[in-house]
C-alpha positions as CSV (number, residue, x, y, z in Angstrom):
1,X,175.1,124.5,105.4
2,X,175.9,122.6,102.2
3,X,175.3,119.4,104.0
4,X,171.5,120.5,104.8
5,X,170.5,121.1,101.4
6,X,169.9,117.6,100.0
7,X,168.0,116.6,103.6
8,X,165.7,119.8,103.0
9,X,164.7,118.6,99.1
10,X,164.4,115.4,100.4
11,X,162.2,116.8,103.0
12,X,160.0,119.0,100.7
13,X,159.8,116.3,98.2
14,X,158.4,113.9,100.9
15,X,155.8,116.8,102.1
16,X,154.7,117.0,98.6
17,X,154.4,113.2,97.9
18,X,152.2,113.2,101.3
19,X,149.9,116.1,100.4
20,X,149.4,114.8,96.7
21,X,148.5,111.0,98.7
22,X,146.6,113.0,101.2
23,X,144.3,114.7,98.3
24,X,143.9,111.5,96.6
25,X,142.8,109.9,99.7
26,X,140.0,112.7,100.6
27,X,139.0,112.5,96.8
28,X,138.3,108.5,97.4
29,X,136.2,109.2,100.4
30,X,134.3,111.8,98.9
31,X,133.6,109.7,95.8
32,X,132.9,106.6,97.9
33,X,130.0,108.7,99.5
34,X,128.8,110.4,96.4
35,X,128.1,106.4,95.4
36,X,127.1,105.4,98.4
37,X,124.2,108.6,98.4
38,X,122.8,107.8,94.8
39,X,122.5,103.3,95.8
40,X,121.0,104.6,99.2
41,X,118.2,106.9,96.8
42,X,117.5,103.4,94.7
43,X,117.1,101.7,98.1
44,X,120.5,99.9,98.2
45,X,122.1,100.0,101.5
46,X,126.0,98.1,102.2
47,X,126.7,97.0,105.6
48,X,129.3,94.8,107.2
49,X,127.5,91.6,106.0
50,X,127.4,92.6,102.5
51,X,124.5,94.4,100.6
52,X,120.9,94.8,100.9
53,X,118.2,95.9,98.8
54,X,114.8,97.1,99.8
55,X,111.5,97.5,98.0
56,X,110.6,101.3,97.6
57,X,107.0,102.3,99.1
58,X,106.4,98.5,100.5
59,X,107.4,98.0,104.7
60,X,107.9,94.3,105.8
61,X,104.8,94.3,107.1
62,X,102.7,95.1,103.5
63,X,105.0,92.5,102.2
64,X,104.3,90.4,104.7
65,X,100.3,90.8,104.0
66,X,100.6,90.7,100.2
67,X,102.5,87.2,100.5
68,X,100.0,85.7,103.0
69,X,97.1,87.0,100.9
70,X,98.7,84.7,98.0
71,X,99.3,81.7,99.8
72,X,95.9,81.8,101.2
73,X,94.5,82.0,97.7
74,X,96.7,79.3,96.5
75,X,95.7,77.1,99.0
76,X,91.8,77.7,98.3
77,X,91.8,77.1,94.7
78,X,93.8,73.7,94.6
79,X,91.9,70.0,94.7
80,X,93.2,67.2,96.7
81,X,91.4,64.3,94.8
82,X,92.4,61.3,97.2
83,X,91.8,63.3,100.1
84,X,89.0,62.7,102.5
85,X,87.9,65.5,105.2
86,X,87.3,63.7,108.8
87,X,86.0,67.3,110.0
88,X,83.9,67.7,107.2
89,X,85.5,71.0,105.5
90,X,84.5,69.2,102.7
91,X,80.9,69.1,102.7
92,X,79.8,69.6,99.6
93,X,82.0,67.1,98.1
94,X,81.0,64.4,100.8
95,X,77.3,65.0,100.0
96,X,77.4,64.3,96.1
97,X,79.2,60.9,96.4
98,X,76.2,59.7,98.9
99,X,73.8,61.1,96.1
């Protein structure tokens, strides 16, 4: 019976070590979501390819608009000096060098 007892501490102290490992483990987890809840609420989201972050209230496709929109008006208000319309977009110009 004497023989047992150092198998049975060693045992109970192994069972202890993996229950104290065990809680630390569920603690991570639990802490790992509570992080992963408040980026998700400032529109941070981590996949497998690494992290993403979104614009709140704005879908691809209002982003998409918005970013058109500017481009368009970009393009309308610059001058091309040297450049000469051959399908006469630029009428008005054309018809003040004839004048």
């Amino acid at each position: 019976m004497a023989s047992f007892l150092p198998l049975l501490v060693l045992a109970a102290l192994v069972a202890f070590l993996a229950y104290i490992g065990f809680q630390i483990y569920l603690y991570a987890n639990e802490l790992a979501d509570r992080g992963r809840r408040k980026m998700e609420k400032k529109n941070v989201t981590f996949t497998k390819d690494g992290m993403k972050v979104g614009v709140k209230d704005r879908s691809s496709e209002d982003y998409t608009d918005k970013t058109q929109s500017m481009l368009v008006k970009a393009w309308s208000f610059t001058s091309f000096p040297a450049y000469k319309s051959r399908l006469g977009w630029n009428k008005e110009a054309d018809q003040t060098k004839r004048t």
